[in-house]
DSSP file (Angstrom, degrees, kcal/mol; ACC not computed):
  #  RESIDUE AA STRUCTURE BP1 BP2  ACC     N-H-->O    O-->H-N    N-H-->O    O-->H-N    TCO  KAPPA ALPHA  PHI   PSI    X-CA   Y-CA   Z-CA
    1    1 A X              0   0    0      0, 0.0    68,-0.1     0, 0.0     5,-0.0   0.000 360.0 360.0 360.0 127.1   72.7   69.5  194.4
    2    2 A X     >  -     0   0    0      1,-0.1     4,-1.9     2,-0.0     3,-0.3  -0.110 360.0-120.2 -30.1 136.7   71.4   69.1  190.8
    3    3 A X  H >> S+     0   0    0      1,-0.3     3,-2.6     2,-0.2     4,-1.4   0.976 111.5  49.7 -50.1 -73.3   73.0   70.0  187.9
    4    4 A X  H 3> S+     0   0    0      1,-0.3     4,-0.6     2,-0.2    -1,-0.3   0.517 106.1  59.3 -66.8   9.9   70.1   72.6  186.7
    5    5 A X  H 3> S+     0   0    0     -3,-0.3     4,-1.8     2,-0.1    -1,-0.3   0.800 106.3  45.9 -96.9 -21.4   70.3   74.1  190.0
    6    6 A X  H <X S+     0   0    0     -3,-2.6     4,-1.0    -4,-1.9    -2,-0.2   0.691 110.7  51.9 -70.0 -21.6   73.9   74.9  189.5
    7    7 A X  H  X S+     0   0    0     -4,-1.4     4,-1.1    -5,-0.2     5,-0.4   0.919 106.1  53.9 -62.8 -62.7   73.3   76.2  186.3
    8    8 A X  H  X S+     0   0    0     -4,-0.6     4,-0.9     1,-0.2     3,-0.2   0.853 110.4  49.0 -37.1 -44.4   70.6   78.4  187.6
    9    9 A X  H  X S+     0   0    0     -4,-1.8     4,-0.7     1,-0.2     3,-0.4   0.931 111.7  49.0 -68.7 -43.7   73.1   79.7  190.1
   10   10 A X  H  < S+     0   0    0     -4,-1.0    -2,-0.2     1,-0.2     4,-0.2   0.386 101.3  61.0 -87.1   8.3   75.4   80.2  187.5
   11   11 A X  H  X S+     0   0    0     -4,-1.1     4,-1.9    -3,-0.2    -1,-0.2   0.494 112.1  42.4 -82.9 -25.6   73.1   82.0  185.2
   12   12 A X  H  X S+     0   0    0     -4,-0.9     4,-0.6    -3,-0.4    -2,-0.2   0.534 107.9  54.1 -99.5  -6.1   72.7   84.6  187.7
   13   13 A X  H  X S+     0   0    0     -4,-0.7     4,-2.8     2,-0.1     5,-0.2   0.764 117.3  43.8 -76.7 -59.4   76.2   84.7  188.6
   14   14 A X  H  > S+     0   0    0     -4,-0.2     4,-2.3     2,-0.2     5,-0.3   0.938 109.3  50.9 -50.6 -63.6   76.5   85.4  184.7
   15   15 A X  H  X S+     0   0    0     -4,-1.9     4,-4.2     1,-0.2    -1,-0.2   0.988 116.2  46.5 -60.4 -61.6   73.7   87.9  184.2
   16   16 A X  H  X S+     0   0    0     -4,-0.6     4,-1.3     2,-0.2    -2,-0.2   0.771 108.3  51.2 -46.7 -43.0   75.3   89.8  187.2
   17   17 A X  H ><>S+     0   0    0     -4,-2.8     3,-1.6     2,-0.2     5,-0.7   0.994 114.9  53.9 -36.9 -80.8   79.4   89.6  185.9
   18   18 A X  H 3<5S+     0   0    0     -4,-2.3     4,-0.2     5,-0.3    -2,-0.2   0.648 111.8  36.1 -58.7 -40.8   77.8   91.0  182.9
   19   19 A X  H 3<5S+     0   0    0     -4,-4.2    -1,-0.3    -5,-0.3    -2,-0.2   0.885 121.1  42.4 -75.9 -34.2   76.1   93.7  184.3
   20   20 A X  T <<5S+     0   0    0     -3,-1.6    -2,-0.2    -4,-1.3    -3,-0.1   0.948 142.3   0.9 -75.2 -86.4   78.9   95.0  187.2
   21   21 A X  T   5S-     0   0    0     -4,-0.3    -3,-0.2     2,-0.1    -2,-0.1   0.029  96.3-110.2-121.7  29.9   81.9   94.6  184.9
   22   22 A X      < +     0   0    0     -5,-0.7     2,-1.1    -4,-0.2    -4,-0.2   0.359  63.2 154.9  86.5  14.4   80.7   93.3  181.1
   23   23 A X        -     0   0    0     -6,-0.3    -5,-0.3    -7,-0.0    -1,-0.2  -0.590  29.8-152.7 -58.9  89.2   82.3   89.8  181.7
   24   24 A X        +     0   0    0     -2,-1.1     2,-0.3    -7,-0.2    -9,-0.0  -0.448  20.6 162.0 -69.0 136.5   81.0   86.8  179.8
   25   25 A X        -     0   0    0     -2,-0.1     2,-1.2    15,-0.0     4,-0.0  -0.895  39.0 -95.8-139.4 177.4   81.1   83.5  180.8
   26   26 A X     >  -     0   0    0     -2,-0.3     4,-3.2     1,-0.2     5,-0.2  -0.698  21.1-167.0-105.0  90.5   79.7   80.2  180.3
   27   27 A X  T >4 S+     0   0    0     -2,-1.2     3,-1.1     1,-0.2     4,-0.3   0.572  93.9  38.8  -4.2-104.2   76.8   78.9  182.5
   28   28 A X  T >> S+     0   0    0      2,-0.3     3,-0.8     1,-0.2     4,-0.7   0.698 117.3  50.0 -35.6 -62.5   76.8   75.4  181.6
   29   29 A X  H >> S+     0   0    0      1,-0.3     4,-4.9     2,-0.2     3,-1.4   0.979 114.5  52.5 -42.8 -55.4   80.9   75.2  181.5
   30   30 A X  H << S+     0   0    0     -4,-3.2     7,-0.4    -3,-1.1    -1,-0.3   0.835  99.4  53.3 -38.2 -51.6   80.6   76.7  184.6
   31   31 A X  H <4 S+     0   0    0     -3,-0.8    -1,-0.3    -4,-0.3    -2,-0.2   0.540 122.1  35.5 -70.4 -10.6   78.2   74.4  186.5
   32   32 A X  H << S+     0   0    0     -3,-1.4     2,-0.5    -4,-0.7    -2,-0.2   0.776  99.9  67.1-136.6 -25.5   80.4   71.6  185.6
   33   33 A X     X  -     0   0    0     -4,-4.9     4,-1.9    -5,-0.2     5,-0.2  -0.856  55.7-163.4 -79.3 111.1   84.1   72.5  185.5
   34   34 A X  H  > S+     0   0    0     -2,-0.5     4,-0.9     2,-0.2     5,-0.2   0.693  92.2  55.3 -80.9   0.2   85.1   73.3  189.3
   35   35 A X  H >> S+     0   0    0      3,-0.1     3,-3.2     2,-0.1     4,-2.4   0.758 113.9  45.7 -68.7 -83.3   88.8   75.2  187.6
   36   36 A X  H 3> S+     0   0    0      1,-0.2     4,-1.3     2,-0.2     3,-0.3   0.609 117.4  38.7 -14.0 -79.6   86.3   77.1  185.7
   37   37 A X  H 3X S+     0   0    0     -4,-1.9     4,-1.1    -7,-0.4    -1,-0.2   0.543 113.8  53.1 -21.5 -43.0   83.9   77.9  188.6
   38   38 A X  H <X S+     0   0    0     -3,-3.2     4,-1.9    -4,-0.9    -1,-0.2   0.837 108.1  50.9 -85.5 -30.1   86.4   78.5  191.0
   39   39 A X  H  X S+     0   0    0     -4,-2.4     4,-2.1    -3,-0.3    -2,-0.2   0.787 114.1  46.4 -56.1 -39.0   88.2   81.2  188.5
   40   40 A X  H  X>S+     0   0    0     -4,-1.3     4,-4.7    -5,-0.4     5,-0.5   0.908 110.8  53.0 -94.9 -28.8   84.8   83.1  188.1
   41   41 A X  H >X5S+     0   0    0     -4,-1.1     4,-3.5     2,-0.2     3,-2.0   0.948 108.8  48.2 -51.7 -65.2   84.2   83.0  192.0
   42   42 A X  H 3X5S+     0   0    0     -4,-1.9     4,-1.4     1,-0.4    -2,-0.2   0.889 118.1  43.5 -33.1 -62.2   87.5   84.6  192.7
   43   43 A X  H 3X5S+     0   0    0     -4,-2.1     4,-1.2     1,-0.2    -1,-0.4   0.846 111.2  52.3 -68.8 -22.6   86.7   87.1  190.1
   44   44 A X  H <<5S+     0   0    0     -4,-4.7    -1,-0.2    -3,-2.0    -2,-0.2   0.913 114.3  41.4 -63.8 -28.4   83.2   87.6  191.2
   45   45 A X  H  X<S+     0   0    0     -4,-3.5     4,-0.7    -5,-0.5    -1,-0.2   0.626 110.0  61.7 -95.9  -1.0   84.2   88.2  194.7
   46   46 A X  H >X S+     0   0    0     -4,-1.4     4,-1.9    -3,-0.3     3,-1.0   0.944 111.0  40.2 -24.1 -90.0   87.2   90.4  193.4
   47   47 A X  H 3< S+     0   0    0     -4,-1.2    -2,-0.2     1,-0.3    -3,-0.1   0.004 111.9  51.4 -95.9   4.4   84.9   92.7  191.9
   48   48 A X  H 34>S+     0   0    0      8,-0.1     5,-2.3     3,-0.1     4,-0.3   0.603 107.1  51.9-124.6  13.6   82.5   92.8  194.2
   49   49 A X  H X<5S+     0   0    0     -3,-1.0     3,-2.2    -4,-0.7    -2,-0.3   0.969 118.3  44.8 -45.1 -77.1   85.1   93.6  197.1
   50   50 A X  T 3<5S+     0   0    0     -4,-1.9    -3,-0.2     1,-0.4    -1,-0.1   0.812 119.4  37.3 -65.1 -24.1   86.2   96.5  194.7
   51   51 A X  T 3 5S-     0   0    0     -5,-0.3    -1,-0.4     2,-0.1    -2,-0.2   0.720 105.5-120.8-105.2  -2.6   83.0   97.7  193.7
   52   52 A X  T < 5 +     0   0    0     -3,-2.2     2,-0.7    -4,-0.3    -3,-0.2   0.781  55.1 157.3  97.7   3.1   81.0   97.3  197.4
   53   53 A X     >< -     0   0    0     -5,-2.3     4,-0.9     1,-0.2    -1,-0.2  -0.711  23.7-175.0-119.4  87.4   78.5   95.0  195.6
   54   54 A X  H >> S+     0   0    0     -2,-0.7     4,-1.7     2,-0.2     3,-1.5   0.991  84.1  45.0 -61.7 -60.8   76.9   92.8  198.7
   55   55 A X  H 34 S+     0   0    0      1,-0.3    -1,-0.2     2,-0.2     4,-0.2   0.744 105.6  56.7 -65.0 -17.2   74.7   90.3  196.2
   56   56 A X  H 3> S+     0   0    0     -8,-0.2     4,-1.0     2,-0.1    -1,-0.3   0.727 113.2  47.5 -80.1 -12.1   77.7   89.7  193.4
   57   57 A X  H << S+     0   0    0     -3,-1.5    -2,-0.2    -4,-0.9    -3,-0.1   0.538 111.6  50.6-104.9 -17.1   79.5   88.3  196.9
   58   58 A X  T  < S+     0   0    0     -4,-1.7     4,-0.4    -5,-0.1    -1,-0.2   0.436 109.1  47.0 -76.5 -24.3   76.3   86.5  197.5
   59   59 A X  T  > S+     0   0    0     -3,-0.2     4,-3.8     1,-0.2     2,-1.7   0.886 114.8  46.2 -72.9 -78.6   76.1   84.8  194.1
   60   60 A X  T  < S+     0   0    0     -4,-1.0    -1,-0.2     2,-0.3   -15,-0.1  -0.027 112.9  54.5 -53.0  22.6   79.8   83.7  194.2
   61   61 A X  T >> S+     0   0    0     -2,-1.7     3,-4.6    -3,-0.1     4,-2.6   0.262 110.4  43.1-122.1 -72.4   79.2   82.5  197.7
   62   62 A X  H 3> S+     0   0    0     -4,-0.4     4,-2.4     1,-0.3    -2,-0.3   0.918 113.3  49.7 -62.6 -43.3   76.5   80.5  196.7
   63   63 A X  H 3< S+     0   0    0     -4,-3.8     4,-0.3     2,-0.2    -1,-0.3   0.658 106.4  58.5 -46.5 -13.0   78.2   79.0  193.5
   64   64 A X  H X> S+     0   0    0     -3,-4.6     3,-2.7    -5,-0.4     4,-2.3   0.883 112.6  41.3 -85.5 -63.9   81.2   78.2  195.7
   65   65 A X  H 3< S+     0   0    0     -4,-2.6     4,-0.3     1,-0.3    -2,-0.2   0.927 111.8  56.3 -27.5 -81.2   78.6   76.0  197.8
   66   66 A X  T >< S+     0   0    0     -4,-2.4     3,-0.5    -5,-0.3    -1,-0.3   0.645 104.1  47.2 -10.5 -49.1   77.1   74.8  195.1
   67   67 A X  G X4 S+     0   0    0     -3,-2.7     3,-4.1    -4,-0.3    -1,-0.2   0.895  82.4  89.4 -83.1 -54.1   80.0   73.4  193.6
   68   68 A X  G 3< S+     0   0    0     -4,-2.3    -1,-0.2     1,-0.3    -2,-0.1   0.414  77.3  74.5 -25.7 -11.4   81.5   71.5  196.7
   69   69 A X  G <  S+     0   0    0     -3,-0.5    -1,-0.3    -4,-0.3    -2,-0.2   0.905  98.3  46.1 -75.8 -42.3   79.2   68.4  195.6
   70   70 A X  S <  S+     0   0    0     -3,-4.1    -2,-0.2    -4,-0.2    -1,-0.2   0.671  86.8 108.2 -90.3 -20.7   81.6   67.9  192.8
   71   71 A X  S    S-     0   0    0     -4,-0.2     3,-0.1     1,-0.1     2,-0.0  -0.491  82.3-108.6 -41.2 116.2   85.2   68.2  194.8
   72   72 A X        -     0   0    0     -2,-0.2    -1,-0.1     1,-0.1     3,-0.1  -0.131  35.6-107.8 -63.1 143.6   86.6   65.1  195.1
   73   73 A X        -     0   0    0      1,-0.1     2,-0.3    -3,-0.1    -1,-0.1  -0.349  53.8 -95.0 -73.8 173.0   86.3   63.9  199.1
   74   74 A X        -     0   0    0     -3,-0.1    -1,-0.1     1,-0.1     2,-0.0  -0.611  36.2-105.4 -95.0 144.9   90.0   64.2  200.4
   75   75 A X        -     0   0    0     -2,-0.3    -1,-0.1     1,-0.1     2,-0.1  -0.263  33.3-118.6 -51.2 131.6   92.2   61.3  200.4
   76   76 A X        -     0   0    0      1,-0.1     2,-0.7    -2,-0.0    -1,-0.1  -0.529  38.8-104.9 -79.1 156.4   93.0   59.5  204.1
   77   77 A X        -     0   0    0     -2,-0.1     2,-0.3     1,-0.1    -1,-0.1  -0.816  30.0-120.1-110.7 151.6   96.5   59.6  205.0
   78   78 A X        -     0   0    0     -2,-0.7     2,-0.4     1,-0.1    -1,-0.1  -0.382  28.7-113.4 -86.5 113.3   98.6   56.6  204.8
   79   79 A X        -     0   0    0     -2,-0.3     3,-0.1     1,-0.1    -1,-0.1  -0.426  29.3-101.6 -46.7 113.4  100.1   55.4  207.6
   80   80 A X        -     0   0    0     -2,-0.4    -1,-0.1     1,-0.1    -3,-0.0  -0.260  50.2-110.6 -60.4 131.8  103.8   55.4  208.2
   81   81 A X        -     0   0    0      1,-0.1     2,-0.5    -3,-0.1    -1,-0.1   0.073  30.4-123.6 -37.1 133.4  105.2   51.6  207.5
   82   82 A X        -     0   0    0     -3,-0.1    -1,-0.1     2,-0.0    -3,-0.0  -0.742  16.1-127.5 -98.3 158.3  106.2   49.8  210.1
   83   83 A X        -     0   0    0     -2,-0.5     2,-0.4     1,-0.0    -1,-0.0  -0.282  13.1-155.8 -79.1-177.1  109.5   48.3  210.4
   84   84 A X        -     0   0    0     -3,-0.0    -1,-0.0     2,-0.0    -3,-0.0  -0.895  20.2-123.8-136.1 121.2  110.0   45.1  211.2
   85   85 A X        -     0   0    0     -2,-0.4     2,-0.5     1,-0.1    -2,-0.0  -0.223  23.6-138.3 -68.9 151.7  113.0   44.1  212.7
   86   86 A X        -     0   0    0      1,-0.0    -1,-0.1     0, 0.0    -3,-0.0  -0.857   7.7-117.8-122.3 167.6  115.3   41.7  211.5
   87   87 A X        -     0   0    0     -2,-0.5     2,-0.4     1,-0.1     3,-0.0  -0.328  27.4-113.8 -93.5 167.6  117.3   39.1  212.6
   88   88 A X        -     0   0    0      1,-0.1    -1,-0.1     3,-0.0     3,-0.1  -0.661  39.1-105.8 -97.0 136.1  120.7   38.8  212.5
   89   89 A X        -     0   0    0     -2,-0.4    -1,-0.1     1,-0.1     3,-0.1  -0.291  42.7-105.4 -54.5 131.7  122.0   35.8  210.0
   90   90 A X        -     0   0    0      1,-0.1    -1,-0.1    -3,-0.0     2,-0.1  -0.393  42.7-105.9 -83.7 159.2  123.3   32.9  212.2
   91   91 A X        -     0   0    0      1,-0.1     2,-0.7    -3,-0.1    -1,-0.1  -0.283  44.4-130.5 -79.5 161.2  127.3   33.0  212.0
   92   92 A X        -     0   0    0     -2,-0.1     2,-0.3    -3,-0.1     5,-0.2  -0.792  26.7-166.4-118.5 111.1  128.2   30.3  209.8
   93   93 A X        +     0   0    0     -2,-0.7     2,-0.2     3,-0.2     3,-0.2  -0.708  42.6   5.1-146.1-176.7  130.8   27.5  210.2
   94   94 A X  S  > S-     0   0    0     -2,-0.3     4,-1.8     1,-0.1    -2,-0.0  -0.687 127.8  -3.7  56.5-140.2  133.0   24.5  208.8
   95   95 A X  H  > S+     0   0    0     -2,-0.2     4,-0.6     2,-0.2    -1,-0.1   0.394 127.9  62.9 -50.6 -19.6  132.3   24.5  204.9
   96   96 A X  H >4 S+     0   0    0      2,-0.2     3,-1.4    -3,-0.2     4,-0.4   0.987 114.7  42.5 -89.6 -81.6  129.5   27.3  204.5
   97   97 A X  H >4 S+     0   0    0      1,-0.3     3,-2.1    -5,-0.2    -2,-0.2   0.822 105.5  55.9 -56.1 -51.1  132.5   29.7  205.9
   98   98 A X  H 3< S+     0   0    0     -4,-1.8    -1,-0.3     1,-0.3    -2,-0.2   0.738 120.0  32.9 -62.7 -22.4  135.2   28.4  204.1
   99   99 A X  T << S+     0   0    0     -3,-1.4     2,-0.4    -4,-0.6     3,-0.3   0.180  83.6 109.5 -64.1  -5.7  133.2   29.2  200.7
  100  100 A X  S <  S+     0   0    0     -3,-2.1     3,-0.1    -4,-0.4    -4,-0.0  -0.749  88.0  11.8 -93.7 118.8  131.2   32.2  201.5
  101  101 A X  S    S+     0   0    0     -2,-0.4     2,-0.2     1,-0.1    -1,-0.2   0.115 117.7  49.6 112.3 -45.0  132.9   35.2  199.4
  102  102 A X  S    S-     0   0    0     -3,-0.3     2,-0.2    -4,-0.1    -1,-0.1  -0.864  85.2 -81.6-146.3 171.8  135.0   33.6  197.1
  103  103 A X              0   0    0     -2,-0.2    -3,-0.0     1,-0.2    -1,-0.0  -0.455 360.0 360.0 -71.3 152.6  135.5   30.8  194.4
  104  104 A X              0   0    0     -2,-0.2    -1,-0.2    -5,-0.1    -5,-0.0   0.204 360.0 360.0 -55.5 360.0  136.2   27.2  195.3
């Protein structure tokens, strides 16, 4: 989705906050910081659960949408290592024993 259509959503998201419960925000900040975005959805849809308000829950729906272009895709998960066995050190004898451990 295009920037100025996420503005656009979020000018009418704005105009509406403003009207229901006198809250200013910032379009532009909005359209582009998803903390920001996701804080005024919560509160839009907050306030228009409490007030009954089908089209502020319709805004904030559609900003949420919106936004999802910019959320980073999720990570793959890493595969547990495998081990690899190892082998056991061959036992070691005549002069490599008598030296292994201590001084000469």
């Amino acid at each position: 989705m295009l920037e100025s259509e996420r503005i656009a959503i979020a000018a009418h998201l704005h105009v509406q906050l403003r009207r229901v419960t006198g809250r200013v925000t910032d379009t532009e900040w909005m359209a582009r910081n998803l903390e920001y975005a996701d804080e005024v959805v919560r509160f839009a849809r907050e306030a228009a659960r409490e007030k009954g308000l089908a089209d502020l829950s319709e805004l904030a729906q559609r900003l949420d949408a919106a936004m999802q272009a910019l959320r980073p895709a999720p990570k793959p998960a890493k595969a547990a290592p495998v081990a690899v066995p190892r082998e056991a050190p061959a036992p070691m004898v005549g002069l490599e024993a008598r030296y292994v451990g201590r001084l000469r």
